[in-house]
C-alpha positions in Angstrom: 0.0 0.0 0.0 1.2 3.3 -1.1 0.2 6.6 -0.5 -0.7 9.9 -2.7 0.7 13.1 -1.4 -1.7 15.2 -2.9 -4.6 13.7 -0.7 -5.6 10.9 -3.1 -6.6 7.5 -2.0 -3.9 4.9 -1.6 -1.8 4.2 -4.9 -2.1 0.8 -6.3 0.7 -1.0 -8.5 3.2 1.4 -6.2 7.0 0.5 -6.4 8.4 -2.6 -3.7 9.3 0.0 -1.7 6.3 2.6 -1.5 4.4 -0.6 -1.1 6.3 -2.4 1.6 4.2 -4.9 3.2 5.5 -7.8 5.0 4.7 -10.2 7.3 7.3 -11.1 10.3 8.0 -14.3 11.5 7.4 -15.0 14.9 9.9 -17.1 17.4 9.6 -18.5 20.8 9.5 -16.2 23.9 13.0 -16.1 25.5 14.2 -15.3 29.0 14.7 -11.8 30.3 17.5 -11.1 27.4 17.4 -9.4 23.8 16.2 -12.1 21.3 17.2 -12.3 17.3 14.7 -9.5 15.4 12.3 -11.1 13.2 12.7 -11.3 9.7 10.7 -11.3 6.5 8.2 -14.1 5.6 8.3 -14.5 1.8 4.3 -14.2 1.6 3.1 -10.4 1.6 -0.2 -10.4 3.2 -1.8 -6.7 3.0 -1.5 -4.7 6.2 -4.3 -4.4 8.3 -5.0 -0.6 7.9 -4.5 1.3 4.8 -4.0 5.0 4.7 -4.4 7.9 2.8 -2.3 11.1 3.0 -3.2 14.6 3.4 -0.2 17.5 3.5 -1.2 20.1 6.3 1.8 22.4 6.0 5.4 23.0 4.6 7.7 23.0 7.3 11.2 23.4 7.1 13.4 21.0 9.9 10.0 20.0 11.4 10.4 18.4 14.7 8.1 17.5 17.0 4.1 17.5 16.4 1.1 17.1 18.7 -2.5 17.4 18.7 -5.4 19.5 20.4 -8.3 21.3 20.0 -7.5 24.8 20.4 -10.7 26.3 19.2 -12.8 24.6 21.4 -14.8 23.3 18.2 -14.9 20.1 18.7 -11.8 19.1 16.2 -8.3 18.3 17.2 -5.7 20.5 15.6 -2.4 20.4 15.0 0.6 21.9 16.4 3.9 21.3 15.3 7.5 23.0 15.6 11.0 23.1 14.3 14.5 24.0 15.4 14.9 26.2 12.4 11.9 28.4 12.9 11.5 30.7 15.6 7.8 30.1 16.3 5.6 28.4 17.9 2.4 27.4 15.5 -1.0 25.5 15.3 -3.0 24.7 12.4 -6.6 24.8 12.3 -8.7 21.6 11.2 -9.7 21.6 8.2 -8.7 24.3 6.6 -5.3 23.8 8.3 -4.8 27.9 8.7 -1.8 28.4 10.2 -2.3 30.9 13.4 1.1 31.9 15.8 1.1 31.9 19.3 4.5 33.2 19.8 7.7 33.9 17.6 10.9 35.7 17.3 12.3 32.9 20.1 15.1 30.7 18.1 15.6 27.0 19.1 11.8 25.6 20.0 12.6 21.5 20.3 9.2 20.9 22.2 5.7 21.6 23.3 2.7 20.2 25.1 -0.6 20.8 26.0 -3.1 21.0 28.4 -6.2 23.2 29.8 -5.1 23.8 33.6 -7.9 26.8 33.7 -10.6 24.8 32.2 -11.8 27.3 29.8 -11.8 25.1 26.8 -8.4 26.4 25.1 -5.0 24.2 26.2 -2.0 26.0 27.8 0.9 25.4 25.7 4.2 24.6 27.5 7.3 24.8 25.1 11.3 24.8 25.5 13.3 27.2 23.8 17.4 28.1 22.7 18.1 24.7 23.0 21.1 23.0 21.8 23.2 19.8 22.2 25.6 21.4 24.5 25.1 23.2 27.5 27.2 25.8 26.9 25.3 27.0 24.1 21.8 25.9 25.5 19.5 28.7 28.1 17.3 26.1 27.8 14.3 28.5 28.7 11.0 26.6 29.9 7.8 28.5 29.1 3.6 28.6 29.5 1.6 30.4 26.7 -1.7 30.8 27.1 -4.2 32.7 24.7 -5.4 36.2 25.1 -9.1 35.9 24.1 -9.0 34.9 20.7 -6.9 31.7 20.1 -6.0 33.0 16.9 -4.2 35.5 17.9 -0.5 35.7 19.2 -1.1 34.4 22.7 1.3 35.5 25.4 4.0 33.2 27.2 5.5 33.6 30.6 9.0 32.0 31.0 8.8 29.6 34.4 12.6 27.7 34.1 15.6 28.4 32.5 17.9 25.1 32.8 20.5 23.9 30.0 19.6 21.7 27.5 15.7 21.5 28.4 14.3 19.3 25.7 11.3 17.1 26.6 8.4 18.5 28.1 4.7 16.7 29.5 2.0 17.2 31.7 1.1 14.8 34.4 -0.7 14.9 37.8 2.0 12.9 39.9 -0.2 13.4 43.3 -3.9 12.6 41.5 -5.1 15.4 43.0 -6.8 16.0 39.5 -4.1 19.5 39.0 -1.9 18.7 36.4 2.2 19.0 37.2 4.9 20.1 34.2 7.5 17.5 33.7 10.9 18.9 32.2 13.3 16.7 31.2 16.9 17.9 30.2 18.8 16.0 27.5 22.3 16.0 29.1 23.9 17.3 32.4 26.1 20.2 31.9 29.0 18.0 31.3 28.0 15.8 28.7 30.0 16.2 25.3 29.5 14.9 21.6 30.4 12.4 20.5 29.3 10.2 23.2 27.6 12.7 26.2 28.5 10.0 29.0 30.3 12.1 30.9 27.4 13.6 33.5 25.0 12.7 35.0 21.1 14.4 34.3 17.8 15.0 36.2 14.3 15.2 35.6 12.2 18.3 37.3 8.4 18.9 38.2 6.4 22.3 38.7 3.6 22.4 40.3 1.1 25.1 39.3 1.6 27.5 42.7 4.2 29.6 41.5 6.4 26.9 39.0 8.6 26.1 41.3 11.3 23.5 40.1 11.2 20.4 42.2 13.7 17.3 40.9 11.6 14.4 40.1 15.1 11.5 39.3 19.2 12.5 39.3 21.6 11.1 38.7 20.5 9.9 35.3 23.3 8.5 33.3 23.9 10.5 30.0 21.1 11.2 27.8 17.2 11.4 28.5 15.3 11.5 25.7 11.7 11.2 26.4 9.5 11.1 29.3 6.2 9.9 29.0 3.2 9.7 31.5 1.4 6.8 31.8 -1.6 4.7 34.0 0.6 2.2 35.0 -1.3 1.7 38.3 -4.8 1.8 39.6 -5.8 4.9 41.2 -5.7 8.7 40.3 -2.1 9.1 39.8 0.3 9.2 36.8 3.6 7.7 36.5 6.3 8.4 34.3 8.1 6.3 31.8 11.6 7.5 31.0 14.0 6.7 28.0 17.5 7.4 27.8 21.1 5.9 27.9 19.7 4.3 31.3 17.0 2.0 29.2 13.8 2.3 30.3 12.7 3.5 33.8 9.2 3.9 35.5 9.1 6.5 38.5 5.9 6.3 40.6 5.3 9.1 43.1 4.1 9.2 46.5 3.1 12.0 49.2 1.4 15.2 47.4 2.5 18.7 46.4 6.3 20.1 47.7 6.3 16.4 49.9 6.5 14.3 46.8 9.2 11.3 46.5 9.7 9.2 43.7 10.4 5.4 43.3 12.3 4.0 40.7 11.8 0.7 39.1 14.1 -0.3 35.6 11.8 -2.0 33.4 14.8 -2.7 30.8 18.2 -1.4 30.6 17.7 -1.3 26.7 19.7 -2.1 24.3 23.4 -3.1 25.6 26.3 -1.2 24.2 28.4 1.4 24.2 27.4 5.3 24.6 25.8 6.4 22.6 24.7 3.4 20.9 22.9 2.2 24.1 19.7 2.1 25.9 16.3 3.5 24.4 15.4 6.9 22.4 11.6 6.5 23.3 9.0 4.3 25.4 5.2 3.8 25.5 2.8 1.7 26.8 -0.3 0.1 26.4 -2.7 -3.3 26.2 -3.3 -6.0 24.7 -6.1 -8.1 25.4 -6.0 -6.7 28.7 -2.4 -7.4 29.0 -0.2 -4.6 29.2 3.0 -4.0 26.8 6.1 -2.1 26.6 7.2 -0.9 23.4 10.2 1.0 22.5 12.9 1.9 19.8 16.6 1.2 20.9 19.2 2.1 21.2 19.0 6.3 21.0 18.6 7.1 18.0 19.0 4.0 16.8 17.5 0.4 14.6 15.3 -1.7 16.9 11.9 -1.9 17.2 11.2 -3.3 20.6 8.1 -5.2 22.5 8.5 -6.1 26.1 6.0 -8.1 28.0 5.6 -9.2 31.8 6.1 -13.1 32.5 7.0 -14.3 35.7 7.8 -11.2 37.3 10.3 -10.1 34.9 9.9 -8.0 31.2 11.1 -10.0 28.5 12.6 -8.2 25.4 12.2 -9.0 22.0 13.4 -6.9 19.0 10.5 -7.2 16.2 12.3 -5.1 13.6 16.1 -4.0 13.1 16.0 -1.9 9.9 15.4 1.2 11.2 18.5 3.7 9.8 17.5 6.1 13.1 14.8 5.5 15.2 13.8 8.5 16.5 10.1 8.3 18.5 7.7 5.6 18.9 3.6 5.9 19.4 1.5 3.2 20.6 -2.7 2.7 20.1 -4.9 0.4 18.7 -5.5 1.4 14.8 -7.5 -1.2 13.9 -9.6 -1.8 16.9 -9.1 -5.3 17.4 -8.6 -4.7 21.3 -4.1 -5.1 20.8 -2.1 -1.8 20.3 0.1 -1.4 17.0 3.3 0.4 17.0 4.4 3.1 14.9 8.1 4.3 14.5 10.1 7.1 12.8 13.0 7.6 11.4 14.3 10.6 10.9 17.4 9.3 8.4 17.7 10.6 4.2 18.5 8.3 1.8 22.2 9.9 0.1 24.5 8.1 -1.7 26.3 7.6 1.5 23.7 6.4 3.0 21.7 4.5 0.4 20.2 2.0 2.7 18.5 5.0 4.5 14.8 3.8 5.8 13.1 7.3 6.1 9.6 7.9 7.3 6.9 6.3 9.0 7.6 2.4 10.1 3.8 0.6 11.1 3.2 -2.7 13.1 0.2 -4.4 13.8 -0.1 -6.4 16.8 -0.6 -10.4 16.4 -3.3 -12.4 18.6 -0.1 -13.1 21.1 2.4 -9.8 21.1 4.8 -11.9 22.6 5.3 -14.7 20.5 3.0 -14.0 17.5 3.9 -12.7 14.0 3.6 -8.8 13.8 2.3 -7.4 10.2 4.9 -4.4 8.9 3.7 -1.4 7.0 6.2 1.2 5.6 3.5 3.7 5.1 5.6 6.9 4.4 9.2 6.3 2.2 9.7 9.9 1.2 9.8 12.3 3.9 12.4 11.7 6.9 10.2 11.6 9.8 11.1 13.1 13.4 7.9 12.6 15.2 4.2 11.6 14.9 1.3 11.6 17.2 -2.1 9.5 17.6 -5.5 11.2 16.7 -9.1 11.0 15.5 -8.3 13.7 13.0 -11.9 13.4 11.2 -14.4 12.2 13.8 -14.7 9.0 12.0 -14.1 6.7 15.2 -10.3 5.3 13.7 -7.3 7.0 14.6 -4.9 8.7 12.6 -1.8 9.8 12.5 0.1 13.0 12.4 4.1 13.1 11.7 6.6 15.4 10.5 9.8 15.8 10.4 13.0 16.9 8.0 11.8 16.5 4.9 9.7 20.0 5.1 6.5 18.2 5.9 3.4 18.0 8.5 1.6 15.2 7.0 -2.0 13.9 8.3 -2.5 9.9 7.8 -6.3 9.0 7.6 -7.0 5.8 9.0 -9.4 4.1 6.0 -9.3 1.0 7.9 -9.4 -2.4 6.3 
């Protein structure tokens, strides 16, 4: 299955690699220890979604995108940002209108949303001047919020400045139904190309009485690159998934407000190596037949697609894929509502004749009956544009979700879920 960038349904007769469907074989479940990736089966079944393409904007060095509504209409918009562009923009469905909330401020890497006054419009928290050293990163933390009219430039109050601020979520660590800001740094201050092992970083919380910076983990070896709230436990509470050069960690609070400690557990130390070929560049969760997975792309920035799941106590890894060129995020949700999340992973590589074996775009799989021993179905949906990031969302109201990515290739590109 292909796609048509100018919005048509998917192309038929499409070239073996626009139209790269394959099936995976499956192997036995092994102990707690990385397993041989799965290969491909010589049948091609079709994939169990098919998509069609929609281009909502041009956007040069795109690198992170989200969705919300932020017209209180009823649709989900997009927002997305790049490190070359010195705003911060969303784009209104469907006439995908671009409308500014704030510019002139160099370096935005990324934002997220949520309505802490409940007046129907998100807040937008964003980092900006960030940079892969901490020397040249300010690494400011700020909140914009709208001024009437969403529409209009909305103004944004700086809360943090900390080097090298580079992820950024909402969670309410204390279920005290108030959302907290989780800012996660890349690197400590110390931490140097090529292989930024040399420090040690943290993770920080704010809570909403004044933004004060509370640490959340230290001592974190090397890079963090995402953090990701999640339900793992009953109750009213977030945790937080994080993925870095450690692997992947879960930290569960307890206490409330200024009183809050965290617990660490290490679901995985990732993929074993050396820095910075080590670890995980991104983590989420969700469930399968009421069983819960794990699913990440290892190392940082790097090839594997990862599945985890829970038997006897201990999280059993087992590498699906290993043709990603750079594996940059992952998202996971159910787009074909069969009751087992799917995966979706980028990669943000460019084919070049030093690089010919180059994998760009958006990588799909759909879950089997059994994640951890069934044979996953593999989509390569998008073979054009190098893709940093994409994001989950019912784009049209249909009931299916879709998905929105961008990334490098000048692109913010809106996959609707046809379904079968």
């Amino acid at each position: 299955m292909g796609y048509n960038p100018s919005g048509g349904g998917p192309l038929d007769g499409a070239s073996p690699e626009r139209n790269s469907v394959m099936h995976l074989k499956s192997f036995t479940l092994a102990a707690a220890i990385a397993a041989a990736p799965l290969t491909a089966a010589q049948s091609l079944p079709p994939a169990p979604v098919q998509f069609r393409a929609h281009d909502i904007a041009q956007i040069r060095g795109g690198y992170a995108v989200a969705v919300a509504d932020f017209n209180d209409d009823g649709r989900l918009d997009v927002i997305a940002n790049s490190l070359s562009i010195p705003e911060v923009a969303w784009h209104e469905n469907p006439t995908w209108e671009r409308h500014v909330i704030v510019s002139g401020m160099p370096g935005i890497v990324n934002q997220a949303m949520a309505d802490i006054d409940d007046d129907g419009i998100p807040e937008v928290a964003f980092q900006s001047a960030f940079a892969m050293q901490a020397a040249n990163s300010e690494g400011f933390n700020w909140i914009a919020s709208h001024q009437g009219d969403p529409r209009q430039p909305w103004n944004a109050v700086q809360i943090d400045r900390f080097e090298t601020s580079h992820h950024v979520a909402w969670a309410d660590l204390d279920g005290d139904g108030e959302l907290e800001l989780i800012n996660a740094p890349l690197i400590g201050p110390r931490s140097l190309a090529p292989t930024y092992d040399q420090d040690t970083a943290s993770v920080f919380w704010y809570g909403q009485d004044g933004w004060r910076r509370h640490t959340l983990a230290d001592g974190i070896p090397g890079i963090i690159h995402r953090v990701r709230p999640v339900k793992w436990d009953a109750g009213s509470r977030d945790q937080i998934l994080v993925a870095g050069f450690e692997g992947i960690t879960l930290y569960r609070a307890s206490g409330t407000g200024d009183a809050m400690t965290f617990q660490k557990e290490l679901i995985s130390p990732g993929h074993v190596g050396n820095a910075p070929r080590l670890g995980a560049s991104d983590v989420g969760m969700g469930m399968s037949n009421g069983t819960r997975i794990v699913a990440s792309v290892e190392p940082w920035h790097g090839n594997e697609v990862v599945v985890y799941t829970e038997s006897d106590g201990r999280w059993v890894r087992r590498v699906i894929f290993d043709k990603v060129t750079s594996g940059h995020e992952i998202v996971v949700l159910d787009l074909n509502g069969d009751g087992r999340v799917d995966i979706v992973a980028n990669d943000n590589s460019r084919a070049s004749p030093n690089n010919p074996n180059a994998t760009p775009g958006v990588h799909v799989f759909f879950s089997p009956e059994d994640p951890a021993t069934g044979e996953w179905a593999y989509s390569r949906i998008e073979s054009e544009a190098a893709m940093n990031s994409c994001v989950g969302g019912d784009m049209n109201r249909d009931g299916r979700p879709d998905l929105v990515c961008t990334g490098r290739g000048g692109v913010i590109r809106w996959y609707e879920n046809l379904g079968s």
